[in-house]
N, C-alpha and C positions, 0 to 999 in steps of 0.2 A: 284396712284391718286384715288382720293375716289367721288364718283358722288353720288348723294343721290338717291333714289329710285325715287323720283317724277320726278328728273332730267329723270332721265335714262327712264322714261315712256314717258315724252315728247320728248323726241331726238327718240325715236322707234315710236312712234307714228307721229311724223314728216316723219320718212323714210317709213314706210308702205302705207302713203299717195301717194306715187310716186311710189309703187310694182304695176302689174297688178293682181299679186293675192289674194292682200286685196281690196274689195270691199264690202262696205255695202246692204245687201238685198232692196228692194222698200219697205217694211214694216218695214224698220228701224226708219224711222220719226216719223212713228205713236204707235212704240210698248214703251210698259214700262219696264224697267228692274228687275222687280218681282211683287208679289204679296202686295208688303209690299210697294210701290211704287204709290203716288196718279198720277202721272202725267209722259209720259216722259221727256228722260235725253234735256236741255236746250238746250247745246251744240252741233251744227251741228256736229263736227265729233267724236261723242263718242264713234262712231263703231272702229277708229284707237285707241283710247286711252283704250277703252275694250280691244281689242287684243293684244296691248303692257303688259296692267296688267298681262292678262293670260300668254303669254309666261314668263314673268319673275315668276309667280306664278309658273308652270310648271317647271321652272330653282331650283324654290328655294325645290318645297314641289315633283316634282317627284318621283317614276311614280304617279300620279294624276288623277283619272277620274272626267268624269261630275257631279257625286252625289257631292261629297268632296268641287266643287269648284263653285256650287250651292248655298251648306251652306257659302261658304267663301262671297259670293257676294250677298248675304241674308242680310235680316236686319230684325228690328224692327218694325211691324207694329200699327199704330194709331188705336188701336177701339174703341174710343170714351170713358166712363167712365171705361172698362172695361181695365183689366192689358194688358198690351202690350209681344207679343208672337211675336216669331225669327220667319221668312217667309224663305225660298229660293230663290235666284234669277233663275232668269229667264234661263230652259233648254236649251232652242232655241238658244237662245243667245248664250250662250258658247258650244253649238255643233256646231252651225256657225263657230267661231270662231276657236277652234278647226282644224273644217275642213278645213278652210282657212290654217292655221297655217303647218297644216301635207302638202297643196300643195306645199305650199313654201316648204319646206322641212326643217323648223325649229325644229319640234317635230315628235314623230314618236309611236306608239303606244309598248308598251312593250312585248317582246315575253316572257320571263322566268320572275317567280319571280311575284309580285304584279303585278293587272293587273290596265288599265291604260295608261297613254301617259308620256314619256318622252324627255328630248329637246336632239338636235343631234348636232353633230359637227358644221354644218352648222348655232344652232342656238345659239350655243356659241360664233362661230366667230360673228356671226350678234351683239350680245350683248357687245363681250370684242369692237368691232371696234367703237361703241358710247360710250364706257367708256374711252376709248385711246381719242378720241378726245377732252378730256376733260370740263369741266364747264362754256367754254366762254371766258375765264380769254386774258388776254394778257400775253403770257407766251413765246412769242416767243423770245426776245429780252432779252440783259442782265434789261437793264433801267426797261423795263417793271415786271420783275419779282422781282426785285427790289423795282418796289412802290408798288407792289401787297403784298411782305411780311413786309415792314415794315409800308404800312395801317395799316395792321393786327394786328400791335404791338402798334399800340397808335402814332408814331410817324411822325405824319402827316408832319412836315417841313422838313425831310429827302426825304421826295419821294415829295417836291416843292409844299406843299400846302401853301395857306395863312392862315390858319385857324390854332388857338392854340391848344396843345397838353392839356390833362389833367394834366401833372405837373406844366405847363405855367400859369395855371389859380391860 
């Protein structure tokens, strides 16, 4: 079963909302997430949707420190007539985070080998059990999985729609 990345950041950042070990700082409201950033993030809980990014970051690019993934959550800054130059994001930020992450016991800092944090057993299982749950679908049922794969095929009046097919027309 294939869950897209974004998916997979929303369903972790849904479940970290309800951990008592992901909590956002009292300067989360007011901070920006880099330098390259006029304003901060819109979204009330961008602190969960941060942490979800990093730990799957940490999954994919392992062992990983804070410089690397600084640059990763960097951007482009506006100055005005002048060329636009790559900023880093925000230290604090993902050393939070981070630290959050290694409480739970999802990531865990690397002893041999490059140095850095990598994800642990614990935050594989976390990962594969919002990928098993899959994409929302109706998939429980024969019928259900049934209109779900022949939508997908063009053939709408198979799975009881009233709407014509592209051959129909």
């Amino acid at each position: 079963m294939t869950v897209t990345a974004s998916e997979l950041i929303e369903k972790a950042a849904a479940q970290m909302k309800e951990m008592e070990e992901f909590r956002p700082p009292e300067w989360a409201s007011i901070v920006k997430t880099g330098v390259h950033k006029e304003r901060p993030p819109l979204q009330k809980d961008w602190w969960y949707h941060r942490s979800a990014a990093v730990l799957c970051s940490v999954r994919r690019l392992g062992p990983i420190g804070v410089s690397k993934l600084r640059t990763k959550y960097g951007g482009k800054k506006n100055r005005g007539m002048k060329s636009e130059h790559h900023y880093r994001g925000s230290g604090s930020i993902i050393r939070h985070v981070l630290q959050q992450l290694e409480k739970a016991e999802f990531i865990k800092q690397n002893e041999e080998g490059r140095k850095g944090r990598k994800i642990t057993p614990k935050g594989l299982k976390f990962l594969a059990s919002l990928v098993k749950n899959g994409s929302g679908r109706d998939k429980t049922t024969k019928a259900g999985r049934a209109a779900v794969t022949s939508a997908g095929r063009g053939t709408a009046k198979a799975a009881g729609s009233d709407s014509k097919s592209k051959d129909d027309k």
